[in-house]
C-alpha positions, -999 to +999 in steps of 0.1 A: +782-236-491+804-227-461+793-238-427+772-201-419+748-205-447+744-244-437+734-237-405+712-206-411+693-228-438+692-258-412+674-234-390+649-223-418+638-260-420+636-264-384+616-237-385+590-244-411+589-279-397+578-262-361+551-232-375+536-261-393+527-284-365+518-256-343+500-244-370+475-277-366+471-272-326+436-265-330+428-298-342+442-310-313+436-292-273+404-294-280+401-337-283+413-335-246+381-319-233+365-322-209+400-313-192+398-278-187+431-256-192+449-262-162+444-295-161+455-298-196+483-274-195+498-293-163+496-325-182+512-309-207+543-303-188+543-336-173+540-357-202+566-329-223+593-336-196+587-375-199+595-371-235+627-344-236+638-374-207+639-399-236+648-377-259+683-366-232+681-406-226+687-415-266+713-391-269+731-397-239+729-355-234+729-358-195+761-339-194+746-305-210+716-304-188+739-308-153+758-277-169+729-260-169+722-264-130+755-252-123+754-221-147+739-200-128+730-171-159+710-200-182+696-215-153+680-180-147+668-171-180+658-210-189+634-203-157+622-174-171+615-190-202+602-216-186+575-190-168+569-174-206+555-211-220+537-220-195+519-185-199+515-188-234+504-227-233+479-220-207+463-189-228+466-211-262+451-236-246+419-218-234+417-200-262+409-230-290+387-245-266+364-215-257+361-206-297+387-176-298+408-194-322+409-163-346+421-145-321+444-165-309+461-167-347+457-129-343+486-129-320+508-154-339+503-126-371+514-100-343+539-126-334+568-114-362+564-073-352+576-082-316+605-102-328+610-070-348+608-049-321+632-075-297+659-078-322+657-037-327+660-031-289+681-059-280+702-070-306+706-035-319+695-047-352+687-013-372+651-006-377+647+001-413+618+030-427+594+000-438+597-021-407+589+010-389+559+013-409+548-025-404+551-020-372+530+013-370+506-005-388+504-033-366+498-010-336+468+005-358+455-029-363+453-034-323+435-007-320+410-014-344+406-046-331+404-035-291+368-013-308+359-045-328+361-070-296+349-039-272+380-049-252+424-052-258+423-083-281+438-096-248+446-134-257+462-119-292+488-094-268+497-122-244+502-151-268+522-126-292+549-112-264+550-142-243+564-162-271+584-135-283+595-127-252+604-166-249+619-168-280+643-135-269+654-159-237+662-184-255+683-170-279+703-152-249+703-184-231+723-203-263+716-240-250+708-268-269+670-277-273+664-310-257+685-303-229+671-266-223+632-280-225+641-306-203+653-278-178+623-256-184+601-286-178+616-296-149+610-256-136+574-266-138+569-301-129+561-297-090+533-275-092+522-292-124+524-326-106+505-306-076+479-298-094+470-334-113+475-353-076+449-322-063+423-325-093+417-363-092+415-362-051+393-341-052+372-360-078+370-332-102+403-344-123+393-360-159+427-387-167+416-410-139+377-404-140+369-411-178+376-435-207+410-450-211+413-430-244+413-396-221+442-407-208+460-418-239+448-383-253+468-363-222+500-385-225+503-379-262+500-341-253+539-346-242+553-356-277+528-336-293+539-304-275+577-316-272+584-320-313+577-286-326+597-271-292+626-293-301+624-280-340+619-240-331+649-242-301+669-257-330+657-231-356+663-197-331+696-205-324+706-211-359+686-174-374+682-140-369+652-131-348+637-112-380+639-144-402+620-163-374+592-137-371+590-144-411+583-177-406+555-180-383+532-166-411+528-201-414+510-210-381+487-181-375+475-185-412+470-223-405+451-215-374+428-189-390+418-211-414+408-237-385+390-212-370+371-196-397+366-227-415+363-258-391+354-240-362+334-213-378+339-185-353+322-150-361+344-124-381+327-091-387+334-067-409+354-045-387+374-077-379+384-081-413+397-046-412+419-056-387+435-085-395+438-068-433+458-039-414+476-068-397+486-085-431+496-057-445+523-050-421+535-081-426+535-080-461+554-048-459+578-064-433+584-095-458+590-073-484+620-052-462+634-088-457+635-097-492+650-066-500+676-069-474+682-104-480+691-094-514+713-061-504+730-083-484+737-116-510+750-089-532+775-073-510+786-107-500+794-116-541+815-085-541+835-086-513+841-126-523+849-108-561+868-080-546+887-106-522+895-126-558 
């Protein structure tokens, strides 16, 4: 196996092992109430910086973060990255503890059409006839969806391109995960820290005004948060942006079924028609892949033949 395909298949684990923890964040935001969405998403960022620290600390990766602060291109686009989680933590957040974990997943399923769509218009990847029809298809299912919810499936559309949008950053950034979440962390950590010292003055803050466990509960929010980070920075700069869209399949699926099954939120009829529309693209969009995949294994064999 030469060094290409080791790392690309590296990345495909890293990547499986990240969709399936996020997968299972709906078991957990939710233990943290009654913290409401700030409070939780600032805690978040506290306790995720804590733990890229001992992550930097172990592997004595100090160096590569001081880079950062004196390049001034990744220090831009890691703080616009850093602006894109904190969106899409905050919105993730509220939406598996206010019952709109179906819709949340929704935008995970959208999740792979932008990355589509990025690597098309940024990395000038060639939009094939069926991933223009998965993503026609996907913009049908939107709409279906905005007459289903009486509204734009608005938590869907803002989980789906802030995290594409995030993964696109990162792969222009090219930095090494622990050191480039420690940055993005450290973007955040005044007004997150802000906000926590403001909540418990005030009295209204929940880590200092309920049981012990509470507080365990927010603190473990930072490992919890930081190990699938760490697994999908390793996995984006290893792939294509078109093979990562593939693989969160896995989380939004993992989520529906928290949300229809464990949390039993409502899906109508007309929702079904949606998220069928939804799966369809994608099935049509992993279908292109494989076939690509394939076309491009083969032409591979006979150049190496052709080279013999």
């Amino acid at each position: 196996m030469n060094p290409q395909d080791a790392e690309q298949r590296a990345g495909v684990v890293y990547g499986l092992a990240a969709y399936l923890l996020w997968g299972l964040f709906p078991l957990f935001f939710p233990l943290l109430e009654p913290a409401g969405p700030v409070e939780i998403l600032a805690h978040r960022i506290v306790w995720s910086l804590a733990a890229f620290a001992f992550i930097l600390a172990v592997g004595r990766n100090w160096q590569a973060l001081r880079a950062i602060f004196r390049d001034r291109r990744r220090a831009l686009l890691l703080t616009a990255a850093a602006l894109l989680i904190a969106l899409n933590w905050g919105v993730f957040i509220y939406a598996v503890n206010s019952e709109h974990v179906i819709e949340g997943s929704l935008g995970y399923f959208i999740n792979p059409l932008v990355s589509v769509a990025f690597g098309v218009m940024v990395f000038r990847e060639r939009l094939r006839p069926r991933q223009i029809v998965a993503l026609g298809l996907g913009a049908v299912a939107v709409a279906v969806l905005a007459v289903d919810y009486g509204r734009l499936p608005w938590v869907a559309l803002i989980l789906a391109l802030s995290f594409g949008s995030y993964g696109l950053v990162k792969k222009l950034a090219g930095v090494g995960p622990a050191e480039s979440l420690a940055f993005e962390t450290i973007v955040l950590l005044l007004p997150a820290l802000g906000f926590i010292v403001a909540v418990e003055a005030a009295g209204s803050g929940t880590a200092g005004h309920d049981a012990p466990g509470h507080l365990l509960l927010l603190i473990a929010s930072g490992p919890v948060t930081a190990l699938p980070l760490l697994f999908f920075s390793a996995s984006v700069n290893r792939v294509p942006l078109t093979i990562v869209g593939m693989l969160q399949y896995i989380t939004p699926t993992l989520q529906f079924l928290v949300g229809l099954l464990i949390r039993d939120e409502a899906m109508p009829t007309s929702r079904w028609v949606g998220f069928a529309l939804v799966w369809a693209a994608l099935a049509v969009l992993t279908a292109d892949m494989l076939q690509a995949t394939r076309r491009s294994r083969i032409e591979v064999e006979l150049a190496a033949s052709g080279a013999g």
